[in-house]
gemmi code that builds the backbone of each chain (N, CA, C; Angstrom):
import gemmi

chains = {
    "A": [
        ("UNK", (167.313, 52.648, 57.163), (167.171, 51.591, 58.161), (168.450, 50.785, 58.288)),
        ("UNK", (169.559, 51.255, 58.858), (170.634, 50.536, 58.644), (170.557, 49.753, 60.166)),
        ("UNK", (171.253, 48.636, 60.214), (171.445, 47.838, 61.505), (172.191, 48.441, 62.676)),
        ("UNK", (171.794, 48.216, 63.665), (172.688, 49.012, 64.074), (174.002, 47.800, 64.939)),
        ("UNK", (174.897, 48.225, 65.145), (176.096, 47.740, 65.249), (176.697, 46.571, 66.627)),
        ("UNK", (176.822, 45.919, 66.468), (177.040, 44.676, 67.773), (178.157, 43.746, 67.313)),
        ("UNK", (179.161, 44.073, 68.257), (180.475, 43.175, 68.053), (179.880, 41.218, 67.373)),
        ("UNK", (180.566, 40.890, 66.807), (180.582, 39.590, 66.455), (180.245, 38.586, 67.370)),
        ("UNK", (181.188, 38.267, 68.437), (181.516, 37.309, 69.262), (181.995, 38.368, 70.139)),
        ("UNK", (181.715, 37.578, 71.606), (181.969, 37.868, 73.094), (182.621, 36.759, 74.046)),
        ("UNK", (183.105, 36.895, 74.482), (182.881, 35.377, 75.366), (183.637, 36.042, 76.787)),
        ("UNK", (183.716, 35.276, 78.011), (183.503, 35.218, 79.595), (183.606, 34.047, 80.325)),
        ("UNK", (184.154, 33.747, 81.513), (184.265, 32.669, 82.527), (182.881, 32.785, 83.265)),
        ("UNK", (182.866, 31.520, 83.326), (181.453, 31.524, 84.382), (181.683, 32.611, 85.913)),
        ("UNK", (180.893, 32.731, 86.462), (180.984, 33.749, 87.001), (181.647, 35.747, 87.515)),
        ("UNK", (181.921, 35.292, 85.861), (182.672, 36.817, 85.392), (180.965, 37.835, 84.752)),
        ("UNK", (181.530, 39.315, 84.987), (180.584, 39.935, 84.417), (181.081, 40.499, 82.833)),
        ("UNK", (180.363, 40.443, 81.883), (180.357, 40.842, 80.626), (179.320, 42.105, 80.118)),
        ("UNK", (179.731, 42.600, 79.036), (178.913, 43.918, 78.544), (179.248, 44.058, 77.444)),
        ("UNK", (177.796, 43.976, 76.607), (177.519, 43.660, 75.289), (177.159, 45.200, 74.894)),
        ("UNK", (178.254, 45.454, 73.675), (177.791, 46.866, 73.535), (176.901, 46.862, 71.836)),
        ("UNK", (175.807, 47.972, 71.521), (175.360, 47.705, 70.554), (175.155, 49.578, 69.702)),
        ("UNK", (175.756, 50.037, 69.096), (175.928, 50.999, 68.328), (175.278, 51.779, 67.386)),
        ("UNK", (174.606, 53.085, 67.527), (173.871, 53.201, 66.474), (173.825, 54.786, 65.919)),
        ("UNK", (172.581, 55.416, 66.409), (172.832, 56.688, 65.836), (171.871, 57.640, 66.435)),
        ("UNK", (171.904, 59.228, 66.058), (170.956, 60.154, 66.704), (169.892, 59.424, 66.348)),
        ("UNK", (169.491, 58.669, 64.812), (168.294, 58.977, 64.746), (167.360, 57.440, 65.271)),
        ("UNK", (168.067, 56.883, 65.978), (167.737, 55.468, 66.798), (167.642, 55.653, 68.049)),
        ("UNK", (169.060, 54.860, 68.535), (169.155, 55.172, 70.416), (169.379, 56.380, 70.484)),
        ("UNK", (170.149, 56.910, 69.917), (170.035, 58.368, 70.305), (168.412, 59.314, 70.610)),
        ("UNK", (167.664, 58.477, 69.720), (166.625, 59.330, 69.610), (165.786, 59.194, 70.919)),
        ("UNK", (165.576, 58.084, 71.061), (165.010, 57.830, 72.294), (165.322, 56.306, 73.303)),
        ("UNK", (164.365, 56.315, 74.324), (164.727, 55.558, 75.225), (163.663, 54.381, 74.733)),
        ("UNK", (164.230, 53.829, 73.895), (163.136, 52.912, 73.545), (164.093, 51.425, 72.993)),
        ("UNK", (165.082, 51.484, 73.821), (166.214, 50.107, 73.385), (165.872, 49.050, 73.901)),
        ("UNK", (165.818, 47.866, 73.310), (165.603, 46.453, 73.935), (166.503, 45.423, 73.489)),
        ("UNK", (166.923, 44.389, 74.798), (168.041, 43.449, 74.137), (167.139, 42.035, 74.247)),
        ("UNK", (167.100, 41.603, 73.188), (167.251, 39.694, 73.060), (167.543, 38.686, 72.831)),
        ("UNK", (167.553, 37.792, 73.602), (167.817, 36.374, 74.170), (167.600, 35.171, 72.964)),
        ("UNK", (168.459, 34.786, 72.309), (167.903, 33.332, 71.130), (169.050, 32.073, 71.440)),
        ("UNK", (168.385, 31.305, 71.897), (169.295, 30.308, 71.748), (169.339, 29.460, 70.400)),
        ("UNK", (170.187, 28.303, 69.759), (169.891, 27.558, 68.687), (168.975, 26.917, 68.804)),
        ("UNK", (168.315, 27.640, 67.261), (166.882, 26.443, 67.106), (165.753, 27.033, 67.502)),
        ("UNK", (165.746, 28.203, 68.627), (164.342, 29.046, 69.532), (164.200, 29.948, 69.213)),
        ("UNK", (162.780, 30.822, 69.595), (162.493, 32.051, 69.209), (163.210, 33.003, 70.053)),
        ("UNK", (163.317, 33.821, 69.926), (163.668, 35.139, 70.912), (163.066, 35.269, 71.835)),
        ("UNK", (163.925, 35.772, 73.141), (163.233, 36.105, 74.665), (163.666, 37.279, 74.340)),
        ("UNK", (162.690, 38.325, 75.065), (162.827, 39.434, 75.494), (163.608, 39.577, 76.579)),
        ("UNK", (164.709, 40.723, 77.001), (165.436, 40.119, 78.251), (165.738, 41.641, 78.560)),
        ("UNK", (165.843, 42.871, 77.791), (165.435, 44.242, 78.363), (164.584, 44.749, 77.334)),
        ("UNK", (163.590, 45.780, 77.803), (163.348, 47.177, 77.182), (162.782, 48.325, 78.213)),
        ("UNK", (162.696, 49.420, 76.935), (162.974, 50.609, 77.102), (164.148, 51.036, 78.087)),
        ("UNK", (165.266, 50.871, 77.356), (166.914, 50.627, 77.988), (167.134, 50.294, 79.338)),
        ("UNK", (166.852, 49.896, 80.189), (167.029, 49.489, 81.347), (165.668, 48.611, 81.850)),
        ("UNK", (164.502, 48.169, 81.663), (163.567, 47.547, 82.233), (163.833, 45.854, 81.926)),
        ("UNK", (163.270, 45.231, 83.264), (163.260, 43.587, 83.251), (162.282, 43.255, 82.984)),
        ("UNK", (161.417, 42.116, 81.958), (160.495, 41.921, 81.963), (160.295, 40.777, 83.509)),
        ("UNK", (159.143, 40.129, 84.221), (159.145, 39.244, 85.021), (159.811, 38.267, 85.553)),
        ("UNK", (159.925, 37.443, 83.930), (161.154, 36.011, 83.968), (162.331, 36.139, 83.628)),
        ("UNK", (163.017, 37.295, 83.700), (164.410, 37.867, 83.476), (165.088, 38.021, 84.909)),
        ("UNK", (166.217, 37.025, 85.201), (167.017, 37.561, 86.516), (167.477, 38.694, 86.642)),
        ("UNK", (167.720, 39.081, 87.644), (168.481, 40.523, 87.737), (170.055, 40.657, 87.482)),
        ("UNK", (170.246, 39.573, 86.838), (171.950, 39.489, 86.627), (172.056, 40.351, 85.437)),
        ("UNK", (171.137, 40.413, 84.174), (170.898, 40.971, 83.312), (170.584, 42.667, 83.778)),
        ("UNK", (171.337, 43.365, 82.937), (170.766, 45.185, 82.933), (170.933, 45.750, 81.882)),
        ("UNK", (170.433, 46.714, 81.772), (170.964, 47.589, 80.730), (170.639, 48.711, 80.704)),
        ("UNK", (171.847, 50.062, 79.851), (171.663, 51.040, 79.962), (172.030, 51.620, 78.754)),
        ("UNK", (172.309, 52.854, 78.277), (172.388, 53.402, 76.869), (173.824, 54.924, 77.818)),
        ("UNK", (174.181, 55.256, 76.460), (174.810, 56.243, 76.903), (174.858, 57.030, 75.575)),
        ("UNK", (174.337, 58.337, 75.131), (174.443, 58.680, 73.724), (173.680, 57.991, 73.169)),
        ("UNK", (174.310, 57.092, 71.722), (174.196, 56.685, 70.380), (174.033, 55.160, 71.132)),
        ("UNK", (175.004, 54.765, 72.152), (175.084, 53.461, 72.390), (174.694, 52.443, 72.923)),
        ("UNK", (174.127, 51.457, 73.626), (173.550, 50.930, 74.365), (174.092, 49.599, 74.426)),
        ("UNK", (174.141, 49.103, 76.184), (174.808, 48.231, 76.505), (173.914, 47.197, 77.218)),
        ("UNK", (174.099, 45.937, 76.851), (174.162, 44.401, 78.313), (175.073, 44.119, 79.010)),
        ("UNK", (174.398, 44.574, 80.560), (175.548, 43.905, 81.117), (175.033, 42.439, 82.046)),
        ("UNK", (175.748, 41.230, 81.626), (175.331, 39.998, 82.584), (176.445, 39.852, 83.486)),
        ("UNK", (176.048, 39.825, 84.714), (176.853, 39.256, 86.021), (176.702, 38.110, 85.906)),
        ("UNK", (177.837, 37.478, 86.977), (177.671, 36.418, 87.269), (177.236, 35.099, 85.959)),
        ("UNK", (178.510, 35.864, 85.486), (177.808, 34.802, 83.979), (177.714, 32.830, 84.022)),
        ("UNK", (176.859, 32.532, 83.702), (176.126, 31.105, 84.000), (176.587, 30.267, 82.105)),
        ("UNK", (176.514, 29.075, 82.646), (176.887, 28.272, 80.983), (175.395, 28.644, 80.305)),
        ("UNK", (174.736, 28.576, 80.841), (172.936, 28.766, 80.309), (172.676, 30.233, 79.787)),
        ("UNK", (173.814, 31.053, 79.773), (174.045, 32.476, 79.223), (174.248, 32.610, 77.432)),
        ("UNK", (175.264, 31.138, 77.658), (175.537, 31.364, 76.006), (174.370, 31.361, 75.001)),
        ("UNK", (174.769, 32.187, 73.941), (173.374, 32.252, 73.172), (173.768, 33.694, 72.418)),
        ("UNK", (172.674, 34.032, 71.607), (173.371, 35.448, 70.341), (172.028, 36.118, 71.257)),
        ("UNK", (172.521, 37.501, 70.952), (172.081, 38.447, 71.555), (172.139, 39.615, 70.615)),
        ("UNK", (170.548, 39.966, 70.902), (170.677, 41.213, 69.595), (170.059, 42.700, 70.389)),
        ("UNK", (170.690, 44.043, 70.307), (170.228, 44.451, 70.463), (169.215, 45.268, 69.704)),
        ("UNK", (167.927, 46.414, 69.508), (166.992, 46.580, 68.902), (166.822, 48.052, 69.532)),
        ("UNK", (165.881, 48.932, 68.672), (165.703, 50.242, 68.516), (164.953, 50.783, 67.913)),
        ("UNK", (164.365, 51.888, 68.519), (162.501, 51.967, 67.971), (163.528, 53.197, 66.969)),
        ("UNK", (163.052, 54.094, 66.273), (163.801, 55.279, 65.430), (162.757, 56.281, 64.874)),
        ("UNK", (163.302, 57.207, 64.759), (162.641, 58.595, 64.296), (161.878, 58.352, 63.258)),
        ("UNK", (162.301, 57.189, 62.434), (161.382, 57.231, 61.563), (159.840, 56.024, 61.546)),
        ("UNK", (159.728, 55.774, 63.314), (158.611, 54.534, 62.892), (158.576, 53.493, 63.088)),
        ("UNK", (159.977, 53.413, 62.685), (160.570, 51.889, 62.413), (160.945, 51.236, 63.583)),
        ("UNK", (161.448, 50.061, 63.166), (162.407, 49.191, 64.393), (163.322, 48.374, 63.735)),
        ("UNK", (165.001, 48.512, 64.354), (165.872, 48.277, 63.480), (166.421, 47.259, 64.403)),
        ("UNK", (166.857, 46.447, 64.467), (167.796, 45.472, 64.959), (169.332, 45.418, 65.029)),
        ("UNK", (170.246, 44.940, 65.728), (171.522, 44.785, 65.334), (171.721, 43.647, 64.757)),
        ("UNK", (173.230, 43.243, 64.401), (173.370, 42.183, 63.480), (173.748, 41.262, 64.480)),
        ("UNK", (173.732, 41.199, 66.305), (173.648, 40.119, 66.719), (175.271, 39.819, 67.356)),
        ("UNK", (175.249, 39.709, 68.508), (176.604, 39.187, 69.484), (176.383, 37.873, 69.830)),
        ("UNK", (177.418, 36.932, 69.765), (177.868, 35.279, 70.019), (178.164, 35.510, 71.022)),
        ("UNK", (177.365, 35.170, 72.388), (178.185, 34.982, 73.676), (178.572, 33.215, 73.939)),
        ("UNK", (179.764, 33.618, 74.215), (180.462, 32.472, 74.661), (181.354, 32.077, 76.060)),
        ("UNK", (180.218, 30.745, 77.009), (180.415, 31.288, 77.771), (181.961, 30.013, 78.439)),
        ("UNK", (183.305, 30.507, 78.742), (183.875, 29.152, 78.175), (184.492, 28.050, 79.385)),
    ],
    "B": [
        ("UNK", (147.928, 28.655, 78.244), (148.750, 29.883, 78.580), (148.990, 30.677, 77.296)),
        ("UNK", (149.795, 32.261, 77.570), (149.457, 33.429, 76.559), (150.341, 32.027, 75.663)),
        ("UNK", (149.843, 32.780, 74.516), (150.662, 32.094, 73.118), (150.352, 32.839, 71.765)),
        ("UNK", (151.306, 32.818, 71.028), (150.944, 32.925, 69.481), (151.509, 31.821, 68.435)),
        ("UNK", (150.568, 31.463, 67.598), (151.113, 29.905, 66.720), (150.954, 30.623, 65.139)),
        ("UNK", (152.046, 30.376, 64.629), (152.215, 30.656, 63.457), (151.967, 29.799, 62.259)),
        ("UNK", (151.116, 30.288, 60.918), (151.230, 29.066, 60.089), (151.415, 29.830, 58.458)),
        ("UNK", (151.164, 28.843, 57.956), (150.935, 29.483, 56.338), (152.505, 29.523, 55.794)),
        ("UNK", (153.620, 29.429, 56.096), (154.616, 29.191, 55.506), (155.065, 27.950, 54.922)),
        ("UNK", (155.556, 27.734, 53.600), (156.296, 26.740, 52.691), (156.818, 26.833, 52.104)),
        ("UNK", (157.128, 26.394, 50.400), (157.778, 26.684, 49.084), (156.990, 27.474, 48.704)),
        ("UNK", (157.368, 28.204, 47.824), (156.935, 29.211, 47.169), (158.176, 29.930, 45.308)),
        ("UNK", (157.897, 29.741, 44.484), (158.451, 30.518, 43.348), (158.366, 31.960, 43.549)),
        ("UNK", (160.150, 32.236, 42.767), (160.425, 33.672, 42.751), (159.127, 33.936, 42.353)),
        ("UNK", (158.384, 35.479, 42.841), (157.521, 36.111, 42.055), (155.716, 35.652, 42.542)),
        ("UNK", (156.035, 34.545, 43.809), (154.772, 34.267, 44.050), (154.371, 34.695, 45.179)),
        ("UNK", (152.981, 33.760, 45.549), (152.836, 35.059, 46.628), (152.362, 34.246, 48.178)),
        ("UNK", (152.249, 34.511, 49.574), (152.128, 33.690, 50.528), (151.663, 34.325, 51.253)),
        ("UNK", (150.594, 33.617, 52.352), (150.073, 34.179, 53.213), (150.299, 33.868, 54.751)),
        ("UNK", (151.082, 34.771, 55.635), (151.223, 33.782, 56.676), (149.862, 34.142, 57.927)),
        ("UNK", (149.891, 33.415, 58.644), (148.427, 33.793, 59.866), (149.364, 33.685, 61.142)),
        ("UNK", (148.857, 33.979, 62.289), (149.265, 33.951, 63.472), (148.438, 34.618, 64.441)),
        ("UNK", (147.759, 32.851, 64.999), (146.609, 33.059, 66.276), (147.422, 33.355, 67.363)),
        ("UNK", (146.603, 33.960, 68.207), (146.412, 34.102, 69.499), (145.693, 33.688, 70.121)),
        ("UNK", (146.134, 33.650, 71.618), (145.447, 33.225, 72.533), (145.767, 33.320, 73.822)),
        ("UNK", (144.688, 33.580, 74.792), (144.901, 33.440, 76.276), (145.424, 35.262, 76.605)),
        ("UNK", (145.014, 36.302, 76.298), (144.871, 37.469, 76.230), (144.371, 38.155, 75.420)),
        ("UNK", (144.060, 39.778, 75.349), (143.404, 40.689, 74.943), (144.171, 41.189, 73.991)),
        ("UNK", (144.054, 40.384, 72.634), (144.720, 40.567, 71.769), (144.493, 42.289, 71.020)),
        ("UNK", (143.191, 42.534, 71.037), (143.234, 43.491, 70.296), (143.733, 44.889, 71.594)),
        ("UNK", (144.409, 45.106, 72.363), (144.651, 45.548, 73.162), (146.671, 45.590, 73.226)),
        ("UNK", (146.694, 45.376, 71.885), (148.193, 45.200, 71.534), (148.850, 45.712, 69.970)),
        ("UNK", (149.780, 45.820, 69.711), (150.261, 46.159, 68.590), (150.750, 45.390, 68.129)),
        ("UNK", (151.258, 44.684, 67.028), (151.604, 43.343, 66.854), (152.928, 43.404, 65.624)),
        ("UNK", (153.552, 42.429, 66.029), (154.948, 42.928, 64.741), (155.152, 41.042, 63.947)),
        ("UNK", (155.508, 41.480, 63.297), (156.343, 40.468, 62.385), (157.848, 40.591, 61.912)),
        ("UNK", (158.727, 39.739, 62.490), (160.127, 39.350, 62.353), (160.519, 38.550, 61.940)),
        ("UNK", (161.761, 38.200, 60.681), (162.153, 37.187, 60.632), (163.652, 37.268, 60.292)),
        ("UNK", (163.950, 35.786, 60.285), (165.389, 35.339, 60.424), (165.936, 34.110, 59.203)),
        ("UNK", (167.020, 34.963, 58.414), (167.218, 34.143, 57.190), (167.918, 33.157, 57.863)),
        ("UNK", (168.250, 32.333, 57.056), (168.752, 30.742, 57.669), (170.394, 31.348, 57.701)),
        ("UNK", (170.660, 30.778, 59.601), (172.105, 31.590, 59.482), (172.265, 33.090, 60.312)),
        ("UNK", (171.757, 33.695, 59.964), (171.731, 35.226, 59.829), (170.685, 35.978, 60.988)),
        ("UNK", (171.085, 37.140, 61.158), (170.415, 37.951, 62.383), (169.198, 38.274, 62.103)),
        ("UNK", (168.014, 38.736, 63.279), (166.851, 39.783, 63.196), (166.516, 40.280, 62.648)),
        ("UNK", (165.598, 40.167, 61.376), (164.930, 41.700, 60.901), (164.009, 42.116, 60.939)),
        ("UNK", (163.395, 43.103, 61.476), (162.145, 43.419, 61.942), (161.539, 44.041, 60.444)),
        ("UNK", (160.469, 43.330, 59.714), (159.997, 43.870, 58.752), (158.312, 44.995, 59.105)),
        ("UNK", (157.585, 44.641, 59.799), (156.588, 45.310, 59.969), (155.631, 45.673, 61.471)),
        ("UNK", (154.623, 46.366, 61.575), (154.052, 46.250, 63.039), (152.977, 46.738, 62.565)),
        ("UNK", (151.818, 46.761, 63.269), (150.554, 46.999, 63.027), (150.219, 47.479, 64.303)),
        ("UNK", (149.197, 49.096, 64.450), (148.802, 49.000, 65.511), (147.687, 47.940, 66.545)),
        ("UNK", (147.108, 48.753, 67.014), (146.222, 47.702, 68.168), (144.717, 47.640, 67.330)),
        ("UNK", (144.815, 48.858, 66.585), (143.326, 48.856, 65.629), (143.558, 48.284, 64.113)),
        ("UNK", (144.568, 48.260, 63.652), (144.959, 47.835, 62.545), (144.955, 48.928, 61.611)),
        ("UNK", (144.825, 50.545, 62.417), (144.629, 51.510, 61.388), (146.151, 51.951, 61.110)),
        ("UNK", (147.162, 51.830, 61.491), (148.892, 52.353, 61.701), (149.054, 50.558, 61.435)),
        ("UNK", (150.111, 51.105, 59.857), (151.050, 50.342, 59.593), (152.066, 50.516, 59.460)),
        ("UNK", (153.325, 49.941, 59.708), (154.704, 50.351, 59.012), (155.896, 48.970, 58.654)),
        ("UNK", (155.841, 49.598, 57.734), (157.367, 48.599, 57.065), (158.651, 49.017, 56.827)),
        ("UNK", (159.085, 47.809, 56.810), (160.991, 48.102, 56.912), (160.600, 47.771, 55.313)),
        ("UNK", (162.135, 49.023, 54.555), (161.942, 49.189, 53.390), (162.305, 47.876, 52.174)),
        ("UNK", (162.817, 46.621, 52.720), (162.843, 45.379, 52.303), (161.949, 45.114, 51.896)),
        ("UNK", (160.417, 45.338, 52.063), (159.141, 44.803, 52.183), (157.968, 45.235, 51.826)),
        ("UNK", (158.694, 46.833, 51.746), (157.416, 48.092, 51.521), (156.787, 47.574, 50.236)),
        ("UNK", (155.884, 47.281, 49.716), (154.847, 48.022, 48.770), (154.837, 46.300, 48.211)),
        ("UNK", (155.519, 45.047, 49.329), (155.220, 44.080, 48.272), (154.617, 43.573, 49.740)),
        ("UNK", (154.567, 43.129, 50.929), (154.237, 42.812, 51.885), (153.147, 43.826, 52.242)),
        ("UNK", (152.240, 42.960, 52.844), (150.764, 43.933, 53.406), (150.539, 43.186, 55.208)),
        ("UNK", (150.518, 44.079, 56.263), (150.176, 43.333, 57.382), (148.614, 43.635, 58.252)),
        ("UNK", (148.082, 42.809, 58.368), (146.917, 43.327, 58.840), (146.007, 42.365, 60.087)),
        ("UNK", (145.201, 42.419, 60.586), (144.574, 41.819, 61.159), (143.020, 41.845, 61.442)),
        ("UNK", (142.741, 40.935, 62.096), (140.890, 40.270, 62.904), (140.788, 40.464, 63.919)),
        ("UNK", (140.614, 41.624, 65.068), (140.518, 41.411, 66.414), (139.544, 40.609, 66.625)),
        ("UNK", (138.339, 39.852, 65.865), (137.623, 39.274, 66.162), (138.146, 37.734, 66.400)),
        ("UNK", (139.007, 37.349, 65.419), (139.397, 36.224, 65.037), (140.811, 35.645, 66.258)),
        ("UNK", (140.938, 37.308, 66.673), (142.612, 37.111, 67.141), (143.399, 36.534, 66.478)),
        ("UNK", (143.108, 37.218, 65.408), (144.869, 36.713, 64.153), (145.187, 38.074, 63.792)),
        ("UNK", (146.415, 37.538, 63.176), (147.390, 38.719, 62.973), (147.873, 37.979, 61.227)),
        ("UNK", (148.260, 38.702, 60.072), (148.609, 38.239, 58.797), (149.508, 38.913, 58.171)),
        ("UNK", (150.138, 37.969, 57.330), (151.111, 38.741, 56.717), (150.747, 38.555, 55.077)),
        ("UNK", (150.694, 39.105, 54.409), (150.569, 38.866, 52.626), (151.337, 39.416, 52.221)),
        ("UNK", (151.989, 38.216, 51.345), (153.402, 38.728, 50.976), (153.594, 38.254, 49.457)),
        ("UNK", (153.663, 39.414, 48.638), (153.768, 39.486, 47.223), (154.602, 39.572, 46.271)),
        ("UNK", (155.221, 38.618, 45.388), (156.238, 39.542, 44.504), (157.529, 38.778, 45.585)),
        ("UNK", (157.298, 37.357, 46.334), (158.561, 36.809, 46.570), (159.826, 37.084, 45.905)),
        ("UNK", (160.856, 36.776, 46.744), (162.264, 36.552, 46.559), (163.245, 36.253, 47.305)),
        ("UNK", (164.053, 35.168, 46.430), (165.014, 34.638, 47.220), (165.699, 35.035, 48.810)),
        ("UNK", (165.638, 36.780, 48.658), (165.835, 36.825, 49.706), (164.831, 37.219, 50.523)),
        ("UNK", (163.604, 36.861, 50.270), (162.824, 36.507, 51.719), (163.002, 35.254, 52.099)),
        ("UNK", (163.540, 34.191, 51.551), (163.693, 33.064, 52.415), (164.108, 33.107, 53.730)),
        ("UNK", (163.429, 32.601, 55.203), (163.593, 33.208, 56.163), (162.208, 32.095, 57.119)),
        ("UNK", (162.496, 31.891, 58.245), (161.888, 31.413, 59.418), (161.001, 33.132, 59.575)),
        ("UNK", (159.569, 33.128, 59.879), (158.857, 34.308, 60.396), (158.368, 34.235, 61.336)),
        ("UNK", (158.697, 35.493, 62.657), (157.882, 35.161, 63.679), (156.814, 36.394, 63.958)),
        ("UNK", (155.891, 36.086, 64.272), (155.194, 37.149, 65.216), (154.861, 37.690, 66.516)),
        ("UNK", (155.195, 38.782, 67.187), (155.399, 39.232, 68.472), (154.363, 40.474, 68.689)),
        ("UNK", (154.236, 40.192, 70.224), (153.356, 40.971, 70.618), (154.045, 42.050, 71.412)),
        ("UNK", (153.790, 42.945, 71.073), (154.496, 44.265, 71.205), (154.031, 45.100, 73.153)),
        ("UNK", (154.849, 45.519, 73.599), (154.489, 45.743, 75.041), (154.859, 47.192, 74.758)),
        ("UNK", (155.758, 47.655, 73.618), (156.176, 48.932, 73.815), (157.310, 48.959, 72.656)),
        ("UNK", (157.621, 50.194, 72.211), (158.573, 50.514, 71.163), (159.445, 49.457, 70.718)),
        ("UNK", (159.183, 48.518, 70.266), (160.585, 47.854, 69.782), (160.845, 46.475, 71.034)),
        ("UNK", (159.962, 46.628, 71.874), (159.778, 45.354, 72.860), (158.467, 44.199, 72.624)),
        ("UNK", (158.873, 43.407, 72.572), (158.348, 41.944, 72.215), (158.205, 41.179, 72.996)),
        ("UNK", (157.333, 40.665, 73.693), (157.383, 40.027, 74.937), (156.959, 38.773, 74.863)),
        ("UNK", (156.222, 38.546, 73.847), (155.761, 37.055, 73.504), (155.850, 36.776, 71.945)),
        ("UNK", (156.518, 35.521, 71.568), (157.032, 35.212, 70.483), (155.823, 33.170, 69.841)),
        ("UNK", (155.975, 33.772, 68.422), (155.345, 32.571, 68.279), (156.919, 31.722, 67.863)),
        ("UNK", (156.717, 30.369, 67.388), (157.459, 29.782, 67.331), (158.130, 29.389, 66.023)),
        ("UNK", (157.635, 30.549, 65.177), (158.122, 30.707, 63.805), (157.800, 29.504, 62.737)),
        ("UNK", (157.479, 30.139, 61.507), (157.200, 29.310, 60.047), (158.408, 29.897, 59.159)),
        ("UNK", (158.359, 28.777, 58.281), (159.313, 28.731, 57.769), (159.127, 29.142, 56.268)),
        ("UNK", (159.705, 29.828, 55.435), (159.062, 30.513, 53.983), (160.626, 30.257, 53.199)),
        ("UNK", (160.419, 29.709, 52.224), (161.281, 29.041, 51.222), (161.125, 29.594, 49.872)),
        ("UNK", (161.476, 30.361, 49.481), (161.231, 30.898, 47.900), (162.511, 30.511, 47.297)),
        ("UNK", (162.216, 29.571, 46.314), (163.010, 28.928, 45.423), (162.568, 28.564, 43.951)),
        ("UNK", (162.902, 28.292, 42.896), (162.541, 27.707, 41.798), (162.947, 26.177, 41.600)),
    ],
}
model = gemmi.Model(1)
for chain_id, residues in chains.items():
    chain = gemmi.Chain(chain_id)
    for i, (resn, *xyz) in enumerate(residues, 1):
        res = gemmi.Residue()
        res.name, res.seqid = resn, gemmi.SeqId(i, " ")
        for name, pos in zip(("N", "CA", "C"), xyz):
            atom = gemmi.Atom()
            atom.name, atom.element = name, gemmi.Element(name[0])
            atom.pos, atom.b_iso = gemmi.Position(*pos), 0.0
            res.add_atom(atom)
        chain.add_residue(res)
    model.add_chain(chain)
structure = gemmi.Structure()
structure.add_model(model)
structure.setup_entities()
């Protein structure tokens, strides 16, 4: 169950687009289409903000997307907003059952 | 509106043991799979367990295996965590989420807090 991989820190101008990449393996994203990214600001629980690699839940703008390629899987936010900043993790169902998390991207939005 | 409220977290000694709960409400709870996550003070996501929609499929992240038990009441609409054989590094905020699909969480409670210290 190792984590799977998400740059440290990010950061972006308000209305620039950014893409959060998150790293893993055959036996995770690779394995299937079952990637989800989320939303924590300081102090709050987690929003859901994609899964199954590309889906929006309801209260998610469409500035938010995402897609996988291989092993990897990406966020991309348009039109980035100050109300963007916040850690972002991406997540992964795996061959074995499980669900593994990454160790989490600092967006900063400046 | 949908919600889940978390409780049963505090101090606790290396080696003891805690129970956390987490109601529901305002949906068809047993009509879901349900997970438990938490977050050390500081530090990223870890998804320790999920339970299916019947409570017959369990699984744990290997941090947790054979000392943590997760289960539930569709009657009650709770969801539990029993957690045995503490340690320092479970100290950690816990949340519970309701699962829409592989590894997706769509509703979050607002986390308890579990302190294992001497």
């Amino acid at each position: 169950q190792s984590a799977l991989t998400q740059p440290v820190s990010v950061s972006g101008s308000p209305g620039q687009s950014i893409t959060l990449s998150c790293a893993g393996s055959g036996g995770d994203i690779g394995a299937y289409n079952y990637v989800s990214w989320y939303q924590q600001h300081p102090g709050r629980a987690p929003t859901l903000m994609i899964y199954e690699v590309t889906k929006r839940p309801s209260w998610v703008s469409n500035r938010f997307s995402g897609s996988k390629s291989g092993n990897t899987a990406s966020l991309t936010i348009s039109g980035l907003r100050a109300e963007d900043e916040a850690d972002y993790y991406c997540c992964s169902y795996t061959l074995d059952n499980d669900v593994v998390f990454g160790g989490g991207t600092k967006l900063t939005v400046l | 509106q949908v919600q889940l409220v978390e409780s049963g977290g505090g101090f606790v000694n290396p080696g003891g043991s805690l129970r956390l709960s987490c109601a529901a409400s305002a949906f068809t709870f047993s009509g879901h799979y349900m997970t438990w996550v938490r977050q050390a003070p500081g530090k990223g996501l870890e998804w320790i367990s999920y339970i299916s929609s019947s409570g017959r499929l369990t699984y744990y992240a290997d941090s947790v295996k054979g000392r943590f038990t997760i289960f539930r009441d569709n009657v009650k609409n709770s969801l539990y965590l029993e957690m045995n054989s503490l340690r320092a590094e479970d100290t950690a905020i816990y949340y519970c989420g309701r699962s829409i699909s592989y590894g997706a969480f769509d509703i979050w409670g607002q986390g308890t807090m579990v302190t294992v210290s001497s």
